[in-house]
N, C-alpha and C positions, 0 to 999 in steps of 0.2 A: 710675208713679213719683210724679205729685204727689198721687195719693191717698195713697200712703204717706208723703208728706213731712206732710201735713195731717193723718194720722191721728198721727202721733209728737210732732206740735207742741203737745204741753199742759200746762195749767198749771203752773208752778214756784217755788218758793220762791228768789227770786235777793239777793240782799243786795250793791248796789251798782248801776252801771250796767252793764249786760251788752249788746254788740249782735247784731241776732239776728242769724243768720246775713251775717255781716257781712265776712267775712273770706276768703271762698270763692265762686270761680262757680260757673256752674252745674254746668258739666262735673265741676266737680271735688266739688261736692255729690253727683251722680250717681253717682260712682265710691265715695266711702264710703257709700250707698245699696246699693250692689252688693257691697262689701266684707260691709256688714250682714246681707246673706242670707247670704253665703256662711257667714260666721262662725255663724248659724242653722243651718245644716244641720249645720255641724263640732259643734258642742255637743249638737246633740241626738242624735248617735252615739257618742257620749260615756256609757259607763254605770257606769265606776267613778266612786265619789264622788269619791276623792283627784284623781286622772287632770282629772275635769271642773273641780273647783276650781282646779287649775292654768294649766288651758285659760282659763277665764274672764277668769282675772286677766289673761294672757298676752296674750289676744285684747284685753282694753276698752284697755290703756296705747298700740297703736298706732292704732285708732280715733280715739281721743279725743287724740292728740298728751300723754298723760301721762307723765312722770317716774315716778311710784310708783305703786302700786296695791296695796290689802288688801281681802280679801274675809271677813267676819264670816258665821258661819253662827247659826241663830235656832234656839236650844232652849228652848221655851215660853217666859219672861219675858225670858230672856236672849241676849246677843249672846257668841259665842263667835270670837274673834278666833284664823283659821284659817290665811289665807295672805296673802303678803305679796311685793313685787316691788318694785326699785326702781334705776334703770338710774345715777343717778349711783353709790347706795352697793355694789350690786355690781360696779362698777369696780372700787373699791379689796378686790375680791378676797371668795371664798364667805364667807368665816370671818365677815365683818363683819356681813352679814345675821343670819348664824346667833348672832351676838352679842347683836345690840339687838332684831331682832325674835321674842318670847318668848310663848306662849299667856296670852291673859287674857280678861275677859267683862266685860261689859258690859251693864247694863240696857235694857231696851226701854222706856225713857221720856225723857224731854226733858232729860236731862241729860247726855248726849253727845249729838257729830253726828250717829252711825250709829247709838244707839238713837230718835233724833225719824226719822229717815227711817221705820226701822220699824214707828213705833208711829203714822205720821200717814199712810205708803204714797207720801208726796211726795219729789219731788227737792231736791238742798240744795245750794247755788250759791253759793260766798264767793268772791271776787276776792281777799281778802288775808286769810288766816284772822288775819294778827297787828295788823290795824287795825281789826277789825269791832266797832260799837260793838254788837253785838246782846247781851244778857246771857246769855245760853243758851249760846252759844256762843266760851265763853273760850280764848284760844289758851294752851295750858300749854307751854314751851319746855322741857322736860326732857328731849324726845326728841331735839330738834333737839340740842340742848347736848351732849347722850351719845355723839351722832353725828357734828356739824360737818355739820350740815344746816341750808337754809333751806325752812320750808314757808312757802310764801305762797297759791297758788288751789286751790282745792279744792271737788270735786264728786261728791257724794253719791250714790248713788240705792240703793231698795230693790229687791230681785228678788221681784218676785210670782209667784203660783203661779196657778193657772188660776181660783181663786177670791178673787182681788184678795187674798191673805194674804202678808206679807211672811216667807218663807223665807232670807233671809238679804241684807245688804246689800257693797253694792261701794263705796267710797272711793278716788277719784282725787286725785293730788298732782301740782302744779304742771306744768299746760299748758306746751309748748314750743313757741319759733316763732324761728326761727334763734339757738338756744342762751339767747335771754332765756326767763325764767318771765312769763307773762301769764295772766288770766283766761283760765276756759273761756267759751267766745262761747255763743251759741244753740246752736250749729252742735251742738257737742259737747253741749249738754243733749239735744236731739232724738236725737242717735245714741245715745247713754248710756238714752235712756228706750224707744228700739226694742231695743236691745241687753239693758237689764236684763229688759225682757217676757221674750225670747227666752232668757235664762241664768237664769232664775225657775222657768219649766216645765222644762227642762234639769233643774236644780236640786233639783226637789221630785219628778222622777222618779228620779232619782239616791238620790236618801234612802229614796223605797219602796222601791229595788233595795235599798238596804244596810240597809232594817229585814228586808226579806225574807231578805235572808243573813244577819241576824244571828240570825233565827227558826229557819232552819233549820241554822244553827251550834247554836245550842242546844238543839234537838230530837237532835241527835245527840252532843252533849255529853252530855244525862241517858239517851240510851237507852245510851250507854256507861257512868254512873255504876251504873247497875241491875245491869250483869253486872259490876259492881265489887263491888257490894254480896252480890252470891251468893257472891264468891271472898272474902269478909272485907276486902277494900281499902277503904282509904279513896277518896274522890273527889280528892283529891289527887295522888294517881297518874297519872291521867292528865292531867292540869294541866301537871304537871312533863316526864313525859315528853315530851309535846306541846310544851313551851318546847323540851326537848333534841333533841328532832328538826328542830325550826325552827334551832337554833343551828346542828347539824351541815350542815346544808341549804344553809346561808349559809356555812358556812366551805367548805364545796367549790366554793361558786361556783353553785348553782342562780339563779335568773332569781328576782328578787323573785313573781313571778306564783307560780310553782313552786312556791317557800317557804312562801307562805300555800295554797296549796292542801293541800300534805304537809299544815302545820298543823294544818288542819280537817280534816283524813282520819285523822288518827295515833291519836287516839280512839277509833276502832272497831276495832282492832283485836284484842281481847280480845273483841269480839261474841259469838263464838260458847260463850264458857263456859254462857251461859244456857244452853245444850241440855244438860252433861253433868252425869248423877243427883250429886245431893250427896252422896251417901255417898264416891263418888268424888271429886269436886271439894274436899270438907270435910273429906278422913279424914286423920288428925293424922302417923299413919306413915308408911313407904314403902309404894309400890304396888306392885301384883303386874303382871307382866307385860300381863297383859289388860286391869287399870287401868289402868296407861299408855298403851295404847292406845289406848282410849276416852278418856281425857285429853287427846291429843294431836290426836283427830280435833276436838277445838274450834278448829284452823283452817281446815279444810275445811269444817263449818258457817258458822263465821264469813261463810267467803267466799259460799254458797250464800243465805244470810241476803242477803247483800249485791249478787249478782250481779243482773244483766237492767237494771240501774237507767242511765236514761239520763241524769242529774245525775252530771256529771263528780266532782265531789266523794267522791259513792259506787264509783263503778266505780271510784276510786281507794282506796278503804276497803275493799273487795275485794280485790284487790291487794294489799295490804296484811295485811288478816288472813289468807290464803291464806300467805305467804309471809315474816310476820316472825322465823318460826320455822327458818327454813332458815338453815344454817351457809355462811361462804366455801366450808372446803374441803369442802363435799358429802355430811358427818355429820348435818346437821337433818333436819327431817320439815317438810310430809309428802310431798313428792317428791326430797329428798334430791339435789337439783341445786345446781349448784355457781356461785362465780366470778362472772361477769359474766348466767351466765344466771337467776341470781336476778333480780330486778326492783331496779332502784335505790333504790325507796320502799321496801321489803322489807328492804333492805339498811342502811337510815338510821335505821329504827323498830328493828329489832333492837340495834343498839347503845343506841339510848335506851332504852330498856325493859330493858334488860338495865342497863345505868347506874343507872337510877332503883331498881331491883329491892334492886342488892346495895348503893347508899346511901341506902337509907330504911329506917325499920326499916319492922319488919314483926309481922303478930301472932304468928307463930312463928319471928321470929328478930329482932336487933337492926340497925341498921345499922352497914356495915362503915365503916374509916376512910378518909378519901380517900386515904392513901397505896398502902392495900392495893389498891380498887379502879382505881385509875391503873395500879398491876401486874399485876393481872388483865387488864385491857380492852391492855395490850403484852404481854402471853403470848399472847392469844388473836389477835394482830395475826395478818391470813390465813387464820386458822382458823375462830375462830369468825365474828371479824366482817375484812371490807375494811378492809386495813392504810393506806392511804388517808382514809377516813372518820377512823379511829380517831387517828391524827395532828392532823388538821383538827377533829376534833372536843376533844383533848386541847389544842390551842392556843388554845380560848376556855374552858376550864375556871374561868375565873375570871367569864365569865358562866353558868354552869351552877351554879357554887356560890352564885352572887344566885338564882337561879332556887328550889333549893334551899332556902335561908332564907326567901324570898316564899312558897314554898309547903308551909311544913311543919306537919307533921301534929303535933295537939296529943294528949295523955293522954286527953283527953276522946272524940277522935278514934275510937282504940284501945279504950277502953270500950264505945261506942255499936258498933262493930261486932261483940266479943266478943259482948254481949247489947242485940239489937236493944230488947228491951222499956226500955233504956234514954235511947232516942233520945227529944229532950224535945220537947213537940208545937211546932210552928212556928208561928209568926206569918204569918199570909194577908193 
């Protein structure tokens, strides 16, 4: 344990008189030494980004005896102010956080707190942010003032990443010691500089997770745009549906976790068109019975396409294109099973797609109006789709129609599909 207290003890930018560990015995130095791993181990099993930024925050305000705490995350020059905690103004109730604290960025240079921590890799130590003669760092009271808040000690630190690079910075507000605000001591720079190492690596493992999902979100966004592109769709298609799947998702009450996984699954579900001959897929008329056949077996590819895959994501995309095609009452294809024994995700994608289908135009037909389509989708309550869904889903209809506007397909859109030779070359 005194190795680790010697190794955490260095140097700091402190602005005022600070005592070092001054304040605490040993026993009780000990004990947040031991808190410190623990809180080590809890972060680094931590692998959603959101999830971990909350933890962090969460974990450094009882450490360090803090009032507030914001955590800034580091996107190349900038500081992107993320999250945010703070036990007096959450008192007076959620609304009020959600009020005053608002996303904004900040530089990674000396002209904020939290961009000098970043850009110098050192800790930052004010006793009274509102008397400190240092020029750098001006107390601007517009927050306090908005709030009916006092900020007075404040303590900085960067999270570094395994290669001493600051990934993002933590901001503590005003130390507590039987309800007075007082400087952070030593005590709390040494915890704060064991703690930021530890929520640094945390941190910048957490961010490769979520480039790696964002990778493989989008690898499976453009292989679904492609069998868009065979079928004449725009890539906005599945944009949209993918929002309306998410909304309906949430209006039944699925588990956030849930939600975004539908999300990222609802996309593939048209996978399988790429298998069926264009004469078929492209022919302007009705089909002949054996076309539709072969038309309809692009959910059954779909799902072959997709199956064996150990990425939960896919075997959920699977799932999915096998069965968005099945009706409530037991009229879809292509096993023609009914009610509850459709799959739920099968049952939530079909309404959206069917949603987006009859309100977007299309290159052989226009789009319908939403009156008409709000009467289709309650005629079809039970039938086509779970009269349930379809409720929940028509009670946020006023986010589906934002969704709609965000993502509508332009003339240009409609052009470039009719005659590919018109698509204009891209900028790389």
């Amino acid at each position: 344990m005194a190795f680790l207290i010697q190794f955490l003890h260095v140097p700091t930018l402190s602005i005022g008189t600070i005592p070092i560990m001054a304040t605490m015995n040993d026993t009780a130095i000990q004990a947040k030494l031991e808190a410190l791993v623990r809180v080590g181990v809890s972060l680094s099993s931590v692998g959603d980004l959101d999830l971990l930024l909350g933890r962090i925050v969460a974990e450094a305000m009882p450490l360090t005896g803090a009032d507030g705490a914001s955590l800034y995350l580091r996107r190349g020059d900038r500081l992107e102010f993320h999250t945010s905690r703070n036990r007096t103004l959450e008192a007076r109730g959620p609304e009020v956080m959600e009020r005053l604290f608002q996303r904004f960025e900040v530089a990674v240079d000396e002209t904020s707190m939290a961009g000098w921590c970043a850009l110098t890799g050192e800790i930052l130590n004010l006793p009274d942010v509102q008397s400190s003669d240092d020029p750098r760092f001006r107390y601007n009271p517009s927050f306090d003032q908005r709030a009916g808040y006092q900020s007075r000690s404040m303590l900085a630190a960067p999270l570094l990443d395994r290669n001493n690079q600051a990934v993002g910075v933590i901001q503590l507000w005003n130390a507590m010691e039987e309800g007075r605000i007082v400087p952070f001591d030593g005590t709390a720079e040494m915890l704060i500089r064991g703690f930021a190492s530890q929520a640094g690596v945390a941190l910048a493992n957490a961010l490769l997770n979520e480039e790696l999902r964002k990778a493989h979100q989008e690898t499976l966004f453009r292989l679904s745009s492609a069998a868009e592109y065979r079928d004449k769709e725009t890539s906005n298609h599945i944009k949209r549906m993918s929002h309306f799947t998410r909304i309906a998702a949430h209006a039944i009450g699925m588990s956030e976790t849930d939600v975004e996984m539908l999300f990222c699954s609802a996309p593939m579900h048209d996978i399988g068109k790429i298998g069926i001959p264009d004469h078929i897929l492209l022919k302007p008329g009705l089909l002949t019975p054996q076309e539709r056949a072969i038309m309809e077996s692009h959910a059954v590819i779909g799902a072959h396409i997709l199956k064996d895959s150990t990425v939960p994501v896919v075997k959920q995309a699977a799932i999915i294109a096998l069965n968005h095609h099945e009706k409530f009452d037991g009229t879809g294809y292509p096993q023609g099973i009914k009610g509850e024994d459709i799959p739920l995700e099968g049952r939530i994608v079909a309404l959206a797609d069917v949603f987006d289908a009859l309100s977007s135009r299309r290159c052989y037909k226009d789009a319908w109006p939403e009156p008409k389509v709000v009467a289709f989708l309650m005629e079809q309550r039970d039938r086509h789709f779970e009269g349930r869904i379809v409720d929940a889903f028509l009670d946020h209809l006023d986010e589906a129609r934002a969704i709609g506007l965000s993502h509508q397909d332009s003339p240009e859109d409609f052009e470039n599909m009719v005659d590919f030779t018109r698509l204009p070359i891209p900028e790389l």
